[in-house]
C-alpha positions as CSV (number, residue, x, y, z in Angstrom):
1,X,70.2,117.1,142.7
2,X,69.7,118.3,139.5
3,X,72.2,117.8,136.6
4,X,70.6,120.2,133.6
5,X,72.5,123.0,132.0
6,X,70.0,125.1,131.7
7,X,72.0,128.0,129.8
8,X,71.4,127.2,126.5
9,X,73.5,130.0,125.1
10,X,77.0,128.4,125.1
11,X,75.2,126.0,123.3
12,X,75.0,128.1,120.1
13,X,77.9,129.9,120.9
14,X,79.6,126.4,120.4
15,X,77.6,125.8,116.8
16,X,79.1,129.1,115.9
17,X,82.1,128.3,116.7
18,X,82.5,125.0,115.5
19,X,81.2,126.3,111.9
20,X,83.6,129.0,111.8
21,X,86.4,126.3,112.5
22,X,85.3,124.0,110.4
23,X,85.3,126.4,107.7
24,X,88.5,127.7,108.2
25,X,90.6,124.3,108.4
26,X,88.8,123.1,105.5
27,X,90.4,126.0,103.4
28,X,93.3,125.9,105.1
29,X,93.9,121.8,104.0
30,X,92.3,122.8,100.5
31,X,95.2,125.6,100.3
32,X,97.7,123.2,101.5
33,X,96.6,120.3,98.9
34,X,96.4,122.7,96.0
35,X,99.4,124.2,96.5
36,X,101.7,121.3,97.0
37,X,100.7,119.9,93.8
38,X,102.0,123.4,92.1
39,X,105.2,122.5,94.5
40,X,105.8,119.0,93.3
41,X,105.4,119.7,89.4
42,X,107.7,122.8,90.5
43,X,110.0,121.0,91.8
44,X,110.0,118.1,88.9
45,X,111.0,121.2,86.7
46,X,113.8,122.7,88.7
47,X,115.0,119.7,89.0
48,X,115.7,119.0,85.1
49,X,116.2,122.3,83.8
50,X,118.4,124.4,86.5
51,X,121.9,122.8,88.0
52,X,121.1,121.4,91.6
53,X,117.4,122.9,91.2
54,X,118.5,126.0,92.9
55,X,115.0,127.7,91.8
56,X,113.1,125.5,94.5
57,X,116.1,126.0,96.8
58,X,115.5,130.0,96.4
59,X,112.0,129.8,96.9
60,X,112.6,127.4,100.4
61,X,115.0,130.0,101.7
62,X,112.3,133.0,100.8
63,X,109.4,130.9,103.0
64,X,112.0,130.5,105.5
65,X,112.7,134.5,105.3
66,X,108.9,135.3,105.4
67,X,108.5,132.4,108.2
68,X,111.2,135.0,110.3
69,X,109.4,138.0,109.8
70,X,106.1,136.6,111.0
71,X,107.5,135.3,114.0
72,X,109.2,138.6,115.1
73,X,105.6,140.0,114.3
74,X,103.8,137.5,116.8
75,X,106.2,135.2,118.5
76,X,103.1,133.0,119.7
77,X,103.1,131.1,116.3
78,X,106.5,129.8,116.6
79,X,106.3,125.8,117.2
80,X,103.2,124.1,116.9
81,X,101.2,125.7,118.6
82,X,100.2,123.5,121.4
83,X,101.9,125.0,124.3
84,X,100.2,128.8,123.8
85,X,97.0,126.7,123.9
86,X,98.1,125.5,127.5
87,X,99.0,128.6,128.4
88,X,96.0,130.5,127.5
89,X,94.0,127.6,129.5
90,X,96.1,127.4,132.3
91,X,97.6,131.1,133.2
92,X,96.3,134.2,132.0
93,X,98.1,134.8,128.9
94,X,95.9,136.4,126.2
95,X,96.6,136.3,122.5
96,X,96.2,138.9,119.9
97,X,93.6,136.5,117.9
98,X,93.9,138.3,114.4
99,X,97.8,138.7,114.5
100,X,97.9,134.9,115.4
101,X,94.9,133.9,113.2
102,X,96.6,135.7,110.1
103,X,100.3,134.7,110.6
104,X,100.4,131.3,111.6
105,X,98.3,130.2,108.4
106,X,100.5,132.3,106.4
107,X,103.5,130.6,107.2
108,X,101.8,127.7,107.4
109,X,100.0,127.2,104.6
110,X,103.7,127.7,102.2
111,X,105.9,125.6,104.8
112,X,103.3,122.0,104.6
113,X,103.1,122.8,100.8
114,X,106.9,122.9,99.9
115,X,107.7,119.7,101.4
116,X,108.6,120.4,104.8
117,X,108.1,117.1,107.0
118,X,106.1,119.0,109.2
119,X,102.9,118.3,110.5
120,X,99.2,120.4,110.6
121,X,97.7,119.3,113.8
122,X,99.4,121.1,116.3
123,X,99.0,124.5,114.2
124,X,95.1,123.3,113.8
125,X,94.9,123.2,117.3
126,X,96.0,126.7,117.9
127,X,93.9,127.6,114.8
128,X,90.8,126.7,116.2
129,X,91.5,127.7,119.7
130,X,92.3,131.3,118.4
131,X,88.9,131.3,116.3
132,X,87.2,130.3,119.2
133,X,88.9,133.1,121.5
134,X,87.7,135.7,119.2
135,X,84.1,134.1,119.3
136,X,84.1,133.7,122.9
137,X,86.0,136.9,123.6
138,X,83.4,139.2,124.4
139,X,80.5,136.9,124.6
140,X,78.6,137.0,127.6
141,X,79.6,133.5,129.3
142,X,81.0,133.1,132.7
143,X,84.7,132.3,133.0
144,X,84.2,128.4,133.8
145,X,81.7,128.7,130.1
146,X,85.1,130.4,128.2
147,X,87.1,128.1,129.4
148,X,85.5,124.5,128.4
149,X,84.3,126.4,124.9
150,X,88.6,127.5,124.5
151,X,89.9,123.8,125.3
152,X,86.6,122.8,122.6
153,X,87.3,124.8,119.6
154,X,91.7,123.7,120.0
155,X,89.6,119.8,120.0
156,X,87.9,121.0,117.1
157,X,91.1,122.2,115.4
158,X,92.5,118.9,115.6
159,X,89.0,117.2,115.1
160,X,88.4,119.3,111.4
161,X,92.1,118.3,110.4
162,X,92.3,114.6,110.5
163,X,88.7,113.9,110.9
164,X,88.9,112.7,113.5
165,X,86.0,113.6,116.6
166,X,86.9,111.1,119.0
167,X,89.8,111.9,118.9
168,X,90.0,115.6,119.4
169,X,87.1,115.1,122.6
170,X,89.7,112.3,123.9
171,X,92.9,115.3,122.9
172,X,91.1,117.6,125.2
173,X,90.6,115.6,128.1
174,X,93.8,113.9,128.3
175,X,96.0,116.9,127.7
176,X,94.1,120.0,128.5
177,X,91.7,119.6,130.7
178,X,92.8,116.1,132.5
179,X,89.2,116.5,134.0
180,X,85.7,115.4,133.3
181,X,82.6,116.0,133.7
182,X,78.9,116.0,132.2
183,X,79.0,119.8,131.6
184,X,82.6,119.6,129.9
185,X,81.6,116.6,127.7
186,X,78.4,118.9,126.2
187,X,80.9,122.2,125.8
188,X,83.6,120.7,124.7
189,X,81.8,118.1,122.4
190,X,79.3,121.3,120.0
191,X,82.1,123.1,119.0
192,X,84.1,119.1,117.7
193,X,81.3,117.6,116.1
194,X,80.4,121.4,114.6
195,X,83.5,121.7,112.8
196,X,84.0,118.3,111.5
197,X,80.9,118.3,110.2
198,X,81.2,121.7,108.4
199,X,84.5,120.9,107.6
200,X,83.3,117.0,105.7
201,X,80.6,119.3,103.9
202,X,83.2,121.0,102.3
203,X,86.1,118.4,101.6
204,X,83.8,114.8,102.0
205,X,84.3,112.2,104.7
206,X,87.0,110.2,103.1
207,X,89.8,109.4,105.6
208,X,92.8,111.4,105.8
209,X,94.8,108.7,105.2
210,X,93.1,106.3,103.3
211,X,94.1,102.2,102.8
212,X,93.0,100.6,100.3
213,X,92.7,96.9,100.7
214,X,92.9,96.9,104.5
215,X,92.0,93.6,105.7
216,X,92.2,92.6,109.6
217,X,94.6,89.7,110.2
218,X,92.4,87.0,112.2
219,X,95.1,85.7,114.8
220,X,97.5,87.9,116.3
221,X,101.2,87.2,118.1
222,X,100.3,88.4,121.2
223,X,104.0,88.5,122.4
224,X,105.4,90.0,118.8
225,X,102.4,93.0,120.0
226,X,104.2,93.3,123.6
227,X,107.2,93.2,122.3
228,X,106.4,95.9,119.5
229,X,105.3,98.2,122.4
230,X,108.6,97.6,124.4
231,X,110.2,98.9,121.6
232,X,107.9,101.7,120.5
233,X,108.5,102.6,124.3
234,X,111.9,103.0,124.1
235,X,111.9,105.0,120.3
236,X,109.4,107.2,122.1
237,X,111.9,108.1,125.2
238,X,114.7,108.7,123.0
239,X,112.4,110.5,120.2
240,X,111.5,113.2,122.9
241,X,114.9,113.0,123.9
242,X,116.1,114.0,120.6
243,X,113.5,117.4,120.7
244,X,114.7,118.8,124.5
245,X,118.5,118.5,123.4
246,X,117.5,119.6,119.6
247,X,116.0,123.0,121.6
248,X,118.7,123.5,124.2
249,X,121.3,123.0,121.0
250,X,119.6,125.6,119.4
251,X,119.5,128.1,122.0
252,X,122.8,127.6,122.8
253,X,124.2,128.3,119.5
254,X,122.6,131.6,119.4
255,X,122.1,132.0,115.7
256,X,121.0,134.9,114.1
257,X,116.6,134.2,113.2
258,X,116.9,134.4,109.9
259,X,119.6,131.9,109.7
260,X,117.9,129.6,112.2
261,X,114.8,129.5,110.5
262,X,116.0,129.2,107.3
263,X,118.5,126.8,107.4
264,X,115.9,123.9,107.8
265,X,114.1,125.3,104.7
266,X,117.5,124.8,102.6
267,X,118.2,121.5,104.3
268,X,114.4,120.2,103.2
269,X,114.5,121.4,99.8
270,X,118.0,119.9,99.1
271,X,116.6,116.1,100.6
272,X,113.4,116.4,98.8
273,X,115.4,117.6,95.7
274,X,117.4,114.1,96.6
275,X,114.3,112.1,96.1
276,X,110.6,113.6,95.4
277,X,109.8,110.0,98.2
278,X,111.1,112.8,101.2
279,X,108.0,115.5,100.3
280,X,105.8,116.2,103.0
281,X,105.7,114.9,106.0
282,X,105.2,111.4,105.4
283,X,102.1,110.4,105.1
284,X,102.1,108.6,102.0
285,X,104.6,106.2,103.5
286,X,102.2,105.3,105.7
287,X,100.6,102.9,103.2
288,X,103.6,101.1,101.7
289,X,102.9,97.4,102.9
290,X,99.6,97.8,101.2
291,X,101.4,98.5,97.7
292,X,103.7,96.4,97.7
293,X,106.0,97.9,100.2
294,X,109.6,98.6,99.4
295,X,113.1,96.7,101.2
296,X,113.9,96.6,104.7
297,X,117.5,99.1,104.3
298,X,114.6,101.4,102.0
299,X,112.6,102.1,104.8
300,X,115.4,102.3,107.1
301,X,116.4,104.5,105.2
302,X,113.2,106.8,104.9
303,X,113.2,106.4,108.5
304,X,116.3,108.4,109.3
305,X,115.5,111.0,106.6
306,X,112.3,111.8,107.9
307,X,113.7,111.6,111.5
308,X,116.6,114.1,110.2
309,X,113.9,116.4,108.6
310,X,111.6,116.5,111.3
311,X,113.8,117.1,114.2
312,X,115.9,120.1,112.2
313,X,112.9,122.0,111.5
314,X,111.1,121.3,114.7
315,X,113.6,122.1,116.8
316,X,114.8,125.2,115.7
317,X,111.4,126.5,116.4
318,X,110.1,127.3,113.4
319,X,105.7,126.9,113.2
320,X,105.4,123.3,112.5
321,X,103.2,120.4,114.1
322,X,104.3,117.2,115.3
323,X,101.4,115.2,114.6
324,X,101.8,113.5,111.1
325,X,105.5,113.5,111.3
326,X,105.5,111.4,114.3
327,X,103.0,109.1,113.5
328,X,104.7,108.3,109.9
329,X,107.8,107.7,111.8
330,X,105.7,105.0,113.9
331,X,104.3,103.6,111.0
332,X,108.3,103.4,109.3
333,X,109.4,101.7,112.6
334,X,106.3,99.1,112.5
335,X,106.9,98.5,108.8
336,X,110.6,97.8,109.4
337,X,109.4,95.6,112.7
338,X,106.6,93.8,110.9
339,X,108.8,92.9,107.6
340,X,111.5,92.0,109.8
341,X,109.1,89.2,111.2
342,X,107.7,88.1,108.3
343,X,111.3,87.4,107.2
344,X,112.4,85.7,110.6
345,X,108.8,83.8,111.4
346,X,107.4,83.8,108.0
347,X,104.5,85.6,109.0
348,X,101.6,86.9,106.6
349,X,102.7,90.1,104.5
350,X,99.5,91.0,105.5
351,X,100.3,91.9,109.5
352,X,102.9,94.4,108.1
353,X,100.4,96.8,107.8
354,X,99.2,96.2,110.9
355,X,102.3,96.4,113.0
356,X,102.7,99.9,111.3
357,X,99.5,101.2,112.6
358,X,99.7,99.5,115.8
359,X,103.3,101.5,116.0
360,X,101.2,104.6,115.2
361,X,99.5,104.9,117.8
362,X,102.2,103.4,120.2
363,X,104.6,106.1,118.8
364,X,101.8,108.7,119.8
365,X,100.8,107.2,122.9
366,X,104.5,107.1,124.1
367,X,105.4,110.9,123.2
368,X,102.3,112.9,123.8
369,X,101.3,110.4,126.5
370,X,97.9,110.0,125.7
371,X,97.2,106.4,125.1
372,X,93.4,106.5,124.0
373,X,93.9,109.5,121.6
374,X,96.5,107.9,119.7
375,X,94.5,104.8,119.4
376,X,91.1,106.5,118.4
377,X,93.2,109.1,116.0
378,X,95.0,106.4,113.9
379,X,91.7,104.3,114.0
380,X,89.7,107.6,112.7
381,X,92.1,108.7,110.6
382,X,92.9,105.4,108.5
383,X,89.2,103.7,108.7
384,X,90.8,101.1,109.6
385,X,88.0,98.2,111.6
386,X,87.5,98.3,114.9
387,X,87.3,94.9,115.2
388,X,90.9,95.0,115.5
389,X,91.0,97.6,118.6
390,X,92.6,94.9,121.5
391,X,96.2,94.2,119.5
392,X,96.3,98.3,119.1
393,X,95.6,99.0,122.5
394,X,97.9,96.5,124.1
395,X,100.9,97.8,121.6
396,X,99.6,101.7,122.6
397,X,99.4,100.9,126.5
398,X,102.6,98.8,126.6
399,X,104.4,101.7,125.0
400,X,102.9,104.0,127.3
401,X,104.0,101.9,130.7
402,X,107.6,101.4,129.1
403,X,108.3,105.2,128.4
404,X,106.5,105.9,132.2
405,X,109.4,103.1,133.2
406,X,111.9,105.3,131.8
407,X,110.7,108.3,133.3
408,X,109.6,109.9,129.9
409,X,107.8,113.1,130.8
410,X,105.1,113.8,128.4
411,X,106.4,116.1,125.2
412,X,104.2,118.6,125.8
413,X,105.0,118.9,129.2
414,X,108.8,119.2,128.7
415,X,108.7,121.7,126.0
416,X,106.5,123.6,128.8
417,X,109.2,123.3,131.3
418,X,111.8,124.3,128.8
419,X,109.7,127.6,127.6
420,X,108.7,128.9,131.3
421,X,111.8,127.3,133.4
422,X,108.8,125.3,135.7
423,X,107.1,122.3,135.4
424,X,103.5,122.6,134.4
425,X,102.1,121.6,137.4
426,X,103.4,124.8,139.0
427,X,101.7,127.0,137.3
């Protein structure tokens, strides 16, 4: 039996695709970067010169204003993004590509730069399914060809954004897809390794978040790793807990949109106005044991802020991605876990850091459910050295059996069942 795809023409389809993505998040994380610095010295300013910084407080209720409007224009941007990309692959829900394309960067592109612990990855996903929908829209492919080229392009969303091509391939496969073959791995794989190399022409190949002076520990506690799973397990179960009763909370308090959607705005902008430490959505926590980290009760406390943040403006539904929040919440929880041992056991300072990236990928193995994505994304994503892959993927699957224990359904999967009233596999 033969096993060669001999229509080429997906195959350049893909390229096309996978340029035009590339292209596209690239601007959109140059907006975002450029912008945020304008936000930060604003902020520094409104802070010293206006009583409780209202200026910066104005401006976060105006994005939360404009955020309203666009979603009464096109409701599919609200959230991530994640679940319309499930829906377009697994029903027959079609998306207006330019009303989605247009909105959910504009209220994106203002929400990451103020502050908002929010992440990118989820709306990079939708981002680069929708370009690929309005490339593959009315090309002349068969429906099986569409469909591996859709789920592709939302890889190569997530791919372009973090850097990470492993990562988005492994994305599509363990929550799309959940299916493999040889003809997938090509269709899926041109328009990934397309954008992220357009997108690295444009910004460079650095990592998204960078450690400097990473060094791999030589000997590990293999039952401090276990043991750091069990617990990611259980943060992960109550974590996902936290966003179902968050929604339901929400929708039973029937607010007004406007007030919904803007009241996480206010809330941000006052806790950033707090302390400048609260801006984004947390990556550049991620790195503390590597610069001299900060106390135990500090990072605690960073931990429940960003928590707080996260889950306010998440759940109310406003266009926001959960990728970077929840993996600096990981990297808080294995900070706090790794000090705490170094205190107890008087381990190395050095195995903080990598307690905090082992929770990483725990933490993103536990709520999204997919184990190997989390690992490859927080080993793409730092550079950190494979070397060190075994202690990350016991932490990461140990998680993953704990929350399966507890009956954790996967994130995605139970924001699905709270959207359409049905589980996903009854579509």
């Amino acid at each position: 039996m033969s096993h060669k795809i001999s229509n080429k023409k997906p195959w350049f389809i893909g390229v096309l695709a996978g340029v035009l993505i590339g292209i596209i998040i690239a601007l959109f994380r140059l907006s975002i970067t450029l912008l945020s610095t304008q936000f930060k010295l604003f902020i520094v300013y409104a802070k010293n010169t206006y009583t409780f910084g209202w200026p910066y407080l104005l401006v976060m209720v105006l994005i939360g204003f404009y955020v309203t409007f666009a979603v009464k224009q096109e409701g599919n941007i609200g959230g991530s993004g994640v679940l319309q990309v499930k829906l377009e692959l697994e029903s027959d829900l079609e998306l207006d590509w330019r009303k989605v394309l247009f909105y959910k960067l504009t209220t994106m592109i203002p929400s990451l730069a103020s502050g908002m612990a929010i992440g990118r990855g989820g709306p990079s996903i939708q981002l680069g399914a929708t370009v690929g929908s309005a490339v593959y829209q009315n090309a002349n492919l068969t429906h099986e060809e569409k469909t591996y080229l859709f789920a592709g392009s939302a890889g190569a969303g997530m791919a372009a954004t973090f850097n990470a091509p492993i990562a988005g391939i492994l994305f599509v496969f363990e929550e799309f897809l959940r299916h493999s073959s040889r003809q997938i791995v090509y269709y899926i794989g041109i328009p990934i390794v397309t954008a992220t190399i357009t997108s690295t022409l444009i910004l460079g190949n650095d990592p998204v978040i960078p450690l400097e002076n990473f060094e791999r520990v030589s000997d590990f506690n293999l039952p401090a790793i276990i043991l750091l799973g069990i617990i990611m397990g259980v943060c992960g179960a109550l974590f996902n807990k936290a966003i179902i009763y968050g929604k339901h909370l929400f929708k039973r308090l029937e607010l007004p949109l406007v007030i919904q959607y803007t009241l996480p705005f206010l809330f941000s902008g006052a806790m950033i106005l707090y302390d400048m430490n609260l801006f984004g959505a947390g990556d550049t926590l991620i790195p503390l044991p590597l610069e001299g980290n900060v106390p135990i009760q500090v990072l605690i406390y960073y931990l429940m802020a960003k928590l707080v943040m996260f889950l306010f403006s998440f759940t109310a539904g406003i266009p926001a991605g959960m990728f970077f929040p929840l993996l600096s919440i990981g990297a808080l929880i294995g900070n706090i876990y790794g000090s705490s041992l170094a205190v107890v056991l008087g381990g190395p300072d050095l195995a903080i850091m990598h307690y905090s990236l082992m929770a990483m990928a725990a933490f993103f193995a536990t709520i999204v459910r997919a184990p190997l994505t989390g690992i490859i994304l927080v080993i793409e994503m730092t550079s950190a050295p494979v070397s060190w892959t075994l202690p990350v993927l016991l932490a990461a699957y140990t998680a993953d059996i704990t929350a399966e224990w507890l009956g954790s359904d996967p994130i995605y999967d139970s924001l699905m069942e709270l959207l359409l009233g049905v589980k996903p596999t009854e579509l």
